[in-house]
DSSP file (Angstrom, degrees, kcal/mol; ACC not computed):
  #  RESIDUE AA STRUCTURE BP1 BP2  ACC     N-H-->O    O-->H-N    N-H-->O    O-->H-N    TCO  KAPPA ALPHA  PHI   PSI    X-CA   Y-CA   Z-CA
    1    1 A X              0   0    0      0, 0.0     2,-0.0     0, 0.0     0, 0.0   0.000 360.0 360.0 360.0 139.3   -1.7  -21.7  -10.4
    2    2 A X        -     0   0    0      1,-0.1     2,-0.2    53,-0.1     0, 0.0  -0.297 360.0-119.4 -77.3 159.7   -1.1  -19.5  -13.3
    3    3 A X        -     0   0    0      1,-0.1    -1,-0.1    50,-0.0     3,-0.0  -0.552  16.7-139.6-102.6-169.9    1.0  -16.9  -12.4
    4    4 A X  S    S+     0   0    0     -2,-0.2     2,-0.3     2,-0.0    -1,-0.1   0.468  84.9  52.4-113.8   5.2   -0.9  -12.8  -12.9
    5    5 A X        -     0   0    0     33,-0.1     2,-0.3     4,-0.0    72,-0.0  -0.952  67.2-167.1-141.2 152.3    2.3  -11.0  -14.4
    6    6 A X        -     0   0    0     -2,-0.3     2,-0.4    -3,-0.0    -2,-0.0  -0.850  43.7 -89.7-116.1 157.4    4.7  -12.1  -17.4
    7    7 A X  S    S+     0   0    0     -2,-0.3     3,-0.1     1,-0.2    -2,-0.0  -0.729 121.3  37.3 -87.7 144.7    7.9  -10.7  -18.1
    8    8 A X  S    S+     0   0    0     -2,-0.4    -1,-0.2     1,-0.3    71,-0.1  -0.550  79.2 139.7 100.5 -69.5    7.2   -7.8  -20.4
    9    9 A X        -     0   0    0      1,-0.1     2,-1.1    69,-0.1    -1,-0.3   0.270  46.6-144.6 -20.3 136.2    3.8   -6.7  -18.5
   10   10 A X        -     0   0    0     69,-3.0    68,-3.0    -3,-0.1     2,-0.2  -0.761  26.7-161.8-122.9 111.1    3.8   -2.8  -18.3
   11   11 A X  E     -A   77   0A   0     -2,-1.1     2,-0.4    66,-0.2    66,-0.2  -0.595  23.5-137.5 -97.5 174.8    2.1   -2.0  -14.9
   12   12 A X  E     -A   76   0A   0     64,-1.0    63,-2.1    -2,-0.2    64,-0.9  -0.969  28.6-163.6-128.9 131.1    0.7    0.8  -13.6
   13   13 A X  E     -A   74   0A   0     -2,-0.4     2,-0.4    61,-0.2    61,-0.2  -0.828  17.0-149.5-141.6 148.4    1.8    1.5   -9.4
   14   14 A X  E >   -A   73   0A   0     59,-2.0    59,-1.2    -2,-0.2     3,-1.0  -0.975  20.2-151.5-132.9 115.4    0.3    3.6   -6.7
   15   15 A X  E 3  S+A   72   0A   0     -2,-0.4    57,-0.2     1,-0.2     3,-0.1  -0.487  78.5  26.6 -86.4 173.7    3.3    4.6   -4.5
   16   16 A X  T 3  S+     0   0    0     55,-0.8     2,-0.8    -2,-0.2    -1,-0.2   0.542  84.0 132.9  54.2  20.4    2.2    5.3   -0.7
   17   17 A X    <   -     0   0    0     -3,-1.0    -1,-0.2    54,-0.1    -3,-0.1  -0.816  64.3-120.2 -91.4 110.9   -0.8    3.1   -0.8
   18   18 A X        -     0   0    0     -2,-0.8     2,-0.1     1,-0.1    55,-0.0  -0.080  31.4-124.6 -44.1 120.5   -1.0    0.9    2.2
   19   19 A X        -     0   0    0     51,-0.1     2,-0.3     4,-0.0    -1,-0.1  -0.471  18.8-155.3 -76.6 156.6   -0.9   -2.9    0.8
   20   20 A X    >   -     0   0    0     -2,-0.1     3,-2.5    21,-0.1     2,-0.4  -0.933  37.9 -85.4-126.8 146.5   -3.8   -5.1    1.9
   21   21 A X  T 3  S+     0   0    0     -2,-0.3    21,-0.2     1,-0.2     3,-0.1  -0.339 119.8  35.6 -63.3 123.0   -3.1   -9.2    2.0
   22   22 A X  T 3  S+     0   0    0     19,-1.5     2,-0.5    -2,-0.4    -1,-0.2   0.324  91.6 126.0 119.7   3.1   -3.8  -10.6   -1.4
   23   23 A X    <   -     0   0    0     -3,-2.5    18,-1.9    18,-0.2     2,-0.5  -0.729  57.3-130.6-104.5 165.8   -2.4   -7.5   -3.2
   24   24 A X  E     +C   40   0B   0     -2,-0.5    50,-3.7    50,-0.4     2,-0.4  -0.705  40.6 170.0 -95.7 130.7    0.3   -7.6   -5.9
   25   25 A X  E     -C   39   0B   0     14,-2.6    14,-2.3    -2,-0.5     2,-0.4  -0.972  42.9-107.3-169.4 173.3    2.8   -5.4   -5.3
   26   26 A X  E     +C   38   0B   0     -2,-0.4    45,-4.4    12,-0.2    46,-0.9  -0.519  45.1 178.9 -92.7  95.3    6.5   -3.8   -6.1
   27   27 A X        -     0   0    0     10,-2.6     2,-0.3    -2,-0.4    10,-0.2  -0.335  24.0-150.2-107.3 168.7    8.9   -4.9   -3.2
   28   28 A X        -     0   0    0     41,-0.3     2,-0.6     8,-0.2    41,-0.4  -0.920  25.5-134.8-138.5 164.5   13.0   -4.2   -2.4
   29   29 A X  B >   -F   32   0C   0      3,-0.7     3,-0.8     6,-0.6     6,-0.2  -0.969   9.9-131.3-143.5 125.7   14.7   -7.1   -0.3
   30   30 A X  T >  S+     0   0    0     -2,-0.6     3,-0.6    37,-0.5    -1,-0.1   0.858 108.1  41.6 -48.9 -22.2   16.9   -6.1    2.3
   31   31 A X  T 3  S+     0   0    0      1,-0.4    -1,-0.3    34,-0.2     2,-0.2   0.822 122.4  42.0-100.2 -12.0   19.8   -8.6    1.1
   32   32 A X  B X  S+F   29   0C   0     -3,-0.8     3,-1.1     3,-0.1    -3,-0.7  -0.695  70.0 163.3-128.4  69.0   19.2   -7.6   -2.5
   33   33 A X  T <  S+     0   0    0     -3,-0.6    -1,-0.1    -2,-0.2    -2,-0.1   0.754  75.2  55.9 -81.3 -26.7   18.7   -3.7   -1.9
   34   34 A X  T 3  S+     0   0    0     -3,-0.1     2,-0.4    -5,-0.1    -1,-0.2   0.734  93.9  86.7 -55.3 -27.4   19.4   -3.2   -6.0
   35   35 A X    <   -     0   0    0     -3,-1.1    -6,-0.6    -6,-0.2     2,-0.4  -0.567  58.4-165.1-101.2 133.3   16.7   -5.5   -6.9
   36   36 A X        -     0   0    0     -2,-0.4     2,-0.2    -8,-0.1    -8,-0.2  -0.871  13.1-176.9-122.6 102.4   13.1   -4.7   -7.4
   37   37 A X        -     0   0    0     -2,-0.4   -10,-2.6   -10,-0.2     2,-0.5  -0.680  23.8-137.9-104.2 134.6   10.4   -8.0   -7.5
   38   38 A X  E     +C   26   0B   0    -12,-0.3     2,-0.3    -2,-0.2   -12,-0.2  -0.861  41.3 169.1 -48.3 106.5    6.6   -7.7   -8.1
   39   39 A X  E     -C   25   0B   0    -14,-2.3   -14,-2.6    -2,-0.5     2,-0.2  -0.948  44.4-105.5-137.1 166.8    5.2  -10.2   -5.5
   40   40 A X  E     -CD  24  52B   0     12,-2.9    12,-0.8    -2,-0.3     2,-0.3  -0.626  41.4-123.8 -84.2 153.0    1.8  -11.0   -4.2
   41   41 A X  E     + D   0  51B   0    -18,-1.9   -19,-1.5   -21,-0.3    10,-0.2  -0.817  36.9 168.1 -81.5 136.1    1.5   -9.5   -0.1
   42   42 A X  E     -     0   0B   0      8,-2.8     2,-0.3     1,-0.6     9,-0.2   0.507  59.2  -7.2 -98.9 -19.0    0.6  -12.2    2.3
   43   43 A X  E     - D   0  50B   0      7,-1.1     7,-1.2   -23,-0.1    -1,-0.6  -0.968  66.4-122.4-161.0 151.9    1.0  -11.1    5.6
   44   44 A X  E     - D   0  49B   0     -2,-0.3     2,-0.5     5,-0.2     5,-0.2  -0.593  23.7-163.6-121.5 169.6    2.5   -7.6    7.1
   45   45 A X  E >   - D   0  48B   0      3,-0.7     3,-1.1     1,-0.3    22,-0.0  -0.780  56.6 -64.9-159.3  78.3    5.5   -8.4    9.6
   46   46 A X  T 3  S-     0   0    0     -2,-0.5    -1,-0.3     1,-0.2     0, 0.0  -0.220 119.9 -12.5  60.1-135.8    6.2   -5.2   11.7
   47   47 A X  T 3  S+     0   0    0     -3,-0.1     2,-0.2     2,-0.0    -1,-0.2   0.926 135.3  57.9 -74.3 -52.3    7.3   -2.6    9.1
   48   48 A X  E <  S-D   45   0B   0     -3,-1.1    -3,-0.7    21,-0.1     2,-0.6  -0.488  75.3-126.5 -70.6 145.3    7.8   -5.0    6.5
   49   49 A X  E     -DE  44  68B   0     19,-1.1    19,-4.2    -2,-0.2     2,-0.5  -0.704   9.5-136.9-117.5 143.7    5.7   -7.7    4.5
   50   50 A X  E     +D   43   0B   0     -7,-1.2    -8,-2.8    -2,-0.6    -7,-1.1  -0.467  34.6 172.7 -82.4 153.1    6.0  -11.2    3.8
   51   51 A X  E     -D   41   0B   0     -2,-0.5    11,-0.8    15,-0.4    12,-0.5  -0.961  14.2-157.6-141.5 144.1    5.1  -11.8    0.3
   52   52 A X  E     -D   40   0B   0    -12,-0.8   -12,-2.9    -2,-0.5     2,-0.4  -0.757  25.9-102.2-111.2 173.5    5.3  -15.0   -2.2
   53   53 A X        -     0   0    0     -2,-0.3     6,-0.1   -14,-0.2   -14,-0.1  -0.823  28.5-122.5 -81.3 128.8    5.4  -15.7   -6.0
   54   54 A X  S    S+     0   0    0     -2,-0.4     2,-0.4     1,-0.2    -1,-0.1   0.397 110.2  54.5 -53.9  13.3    2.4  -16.7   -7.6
   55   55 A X        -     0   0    0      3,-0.1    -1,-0.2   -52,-0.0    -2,-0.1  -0.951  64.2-177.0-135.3 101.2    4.6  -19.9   -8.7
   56   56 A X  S    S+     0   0    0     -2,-0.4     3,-0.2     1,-0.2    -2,-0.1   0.434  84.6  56.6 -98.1  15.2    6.1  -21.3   -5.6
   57   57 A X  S    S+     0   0    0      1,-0.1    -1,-0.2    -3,-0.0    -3,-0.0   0.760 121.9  21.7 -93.4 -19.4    7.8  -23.7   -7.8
   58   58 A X  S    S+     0   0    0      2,-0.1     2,-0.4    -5,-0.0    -1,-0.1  -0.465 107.2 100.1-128.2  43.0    9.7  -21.1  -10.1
   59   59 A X        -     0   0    0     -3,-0.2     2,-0.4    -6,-0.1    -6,-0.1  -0.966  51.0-157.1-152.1 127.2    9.7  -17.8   -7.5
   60   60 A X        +     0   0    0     -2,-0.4     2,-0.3    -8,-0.1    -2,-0.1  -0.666  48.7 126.0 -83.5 139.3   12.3  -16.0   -4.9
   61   61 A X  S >> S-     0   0    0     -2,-0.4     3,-6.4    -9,-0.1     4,-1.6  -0.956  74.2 -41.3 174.8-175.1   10.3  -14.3   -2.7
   62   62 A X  H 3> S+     0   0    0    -11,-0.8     4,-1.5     1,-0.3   -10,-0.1   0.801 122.9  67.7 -26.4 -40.4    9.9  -14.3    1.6
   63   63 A X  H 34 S+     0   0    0    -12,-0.5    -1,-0.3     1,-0.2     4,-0.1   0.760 118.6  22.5 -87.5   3.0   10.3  -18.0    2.1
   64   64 A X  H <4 S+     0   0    0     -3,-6.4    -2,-0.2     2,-0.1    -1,-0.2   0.648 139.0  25.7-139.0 -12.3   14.1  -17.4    0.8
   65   65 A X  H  < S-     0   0    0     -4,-1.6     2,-0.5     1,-0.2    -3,-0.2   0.425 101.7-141.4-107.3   4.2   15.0  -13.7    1.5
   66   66 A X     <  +     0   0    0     -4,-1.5   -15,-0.4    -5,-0.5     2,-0.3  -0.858  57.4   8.6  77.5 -95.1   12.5  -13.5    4.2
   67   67 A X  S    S-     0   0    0     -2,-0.5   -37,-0.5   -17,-0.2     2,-0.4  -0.878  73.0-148.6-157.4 120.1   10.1  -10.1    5.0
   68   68 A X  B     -E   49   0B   0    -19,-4.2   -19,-1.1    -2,-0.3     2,-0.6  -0.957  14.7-116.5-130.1 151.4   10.4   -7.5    2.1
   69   69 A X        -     0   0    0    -41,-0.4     2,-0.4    -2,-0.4   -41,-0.3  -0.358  37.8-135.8 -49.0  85.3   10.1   -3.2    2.2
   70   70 A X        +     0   0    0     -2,-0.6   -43,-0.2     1,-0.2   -54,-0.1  -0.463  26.9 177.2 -72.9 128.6    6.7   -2.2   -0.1
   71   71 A X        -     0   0    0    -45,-4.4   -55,-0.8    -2,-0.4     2,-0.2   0.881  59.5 -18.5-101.1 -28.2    7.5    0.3   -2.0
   72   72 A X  E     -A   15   0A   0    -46,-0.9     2,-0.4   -57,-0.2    -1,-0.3  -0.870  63.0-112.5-150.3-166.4    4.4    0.7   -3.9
   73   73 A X  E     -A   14   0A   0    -59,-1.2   -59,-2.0    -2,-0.2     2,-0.4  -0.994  30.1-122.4-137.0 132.5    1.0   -1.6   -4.8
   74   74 A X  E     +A   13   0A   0    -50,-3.7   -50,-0.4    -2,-0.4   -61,-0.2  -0.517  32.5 178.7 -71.8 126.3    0.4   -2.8   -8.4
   75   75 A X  E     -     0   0A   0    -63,-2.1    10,-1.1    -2,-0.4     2,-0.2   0.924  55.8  -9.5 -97.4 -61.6   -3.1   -1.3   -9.3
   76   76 A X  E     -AB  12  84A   0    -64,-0.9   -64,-1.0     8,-0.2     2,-0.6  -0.813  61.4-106.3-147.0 165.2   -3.5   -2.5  -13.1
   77   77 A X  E     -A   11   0A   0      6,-5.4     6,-0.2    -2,-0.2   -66,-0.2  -0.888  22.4-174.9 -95.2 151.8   -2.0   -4.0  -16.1
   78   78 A X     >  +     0   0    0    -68,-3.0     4,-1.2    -2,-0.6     2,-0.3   0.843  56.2  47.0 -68.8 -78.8   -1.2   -1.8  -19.0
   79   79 A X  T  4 S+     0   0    0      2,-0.2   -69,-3.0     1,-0.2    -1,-0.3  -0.968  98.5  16.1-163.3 140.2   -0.1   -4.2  -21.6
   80   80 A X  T  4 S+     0   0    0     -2,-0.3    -1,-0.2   -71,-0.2     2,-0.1  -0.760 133.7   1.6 -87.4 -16.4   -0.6   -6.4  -22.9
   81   81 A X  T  4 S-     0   0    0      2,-0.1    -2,-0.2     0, 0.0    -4,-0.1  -0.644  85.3-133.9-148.9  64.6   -4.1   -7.2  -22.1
   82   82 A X     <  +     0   0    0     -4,-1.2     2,-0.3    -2,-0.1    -4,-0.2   0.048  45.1 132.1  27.5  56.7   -5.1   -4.2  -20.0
   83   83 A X        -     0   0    0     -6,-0.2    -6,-5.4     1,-0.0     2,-0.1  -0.852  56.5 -89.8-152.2 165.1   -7.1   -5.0  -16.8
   84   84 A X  B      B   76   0A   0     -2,-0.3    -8,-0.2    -8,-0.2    -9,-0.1  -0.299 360.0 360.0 -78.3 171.3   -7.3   -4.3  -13.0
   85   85 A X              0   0    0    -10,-1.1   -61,-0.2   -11,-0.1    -9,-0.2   0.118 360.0 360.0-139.2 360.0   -5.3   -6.6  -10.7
């Protein structure tokens, strides 16, 4: 599976929108509280959601830092090539 973001991609975020599973969105990770990941939501987990990489060969995400805090939900791409997510 191709993955929906590159490095470089200029997103567009709606903080305080409740993520739904199957949306891409802009996460913090309890063990890596500096670090901010774009991941897809799969599944909500209490207060927190578990989320993967669209590339589970080449992706950190929930199945190695576990359940992470969404902080907002990626709405669209910017640039390069403009479109809704």
């Amino acid at each position: 599976m191709s993955t929906t973001l590159a490095d470089g991609d200029v997103v567009l975020v709606r903080f305080g929108r409740h993520p739904r599973p199957g949306d891409v969105v802009l996460v913090r990770w309890s063990a890596r509280p500096e670090q901010l990941s774009v991941k897809r939501a799969v599944r909500a987990e209490g207060a927190r959601w578990w989320v993967e990489g669209d590339n589970p060969f080449g992706s950190t995400d929930s199945r190695t830092l576990g359940p992470a805090a969404v902080v907002a939900v990626v709405t669209r791409r910017l640039w390069p090539r403009p479109r809704r997510l």
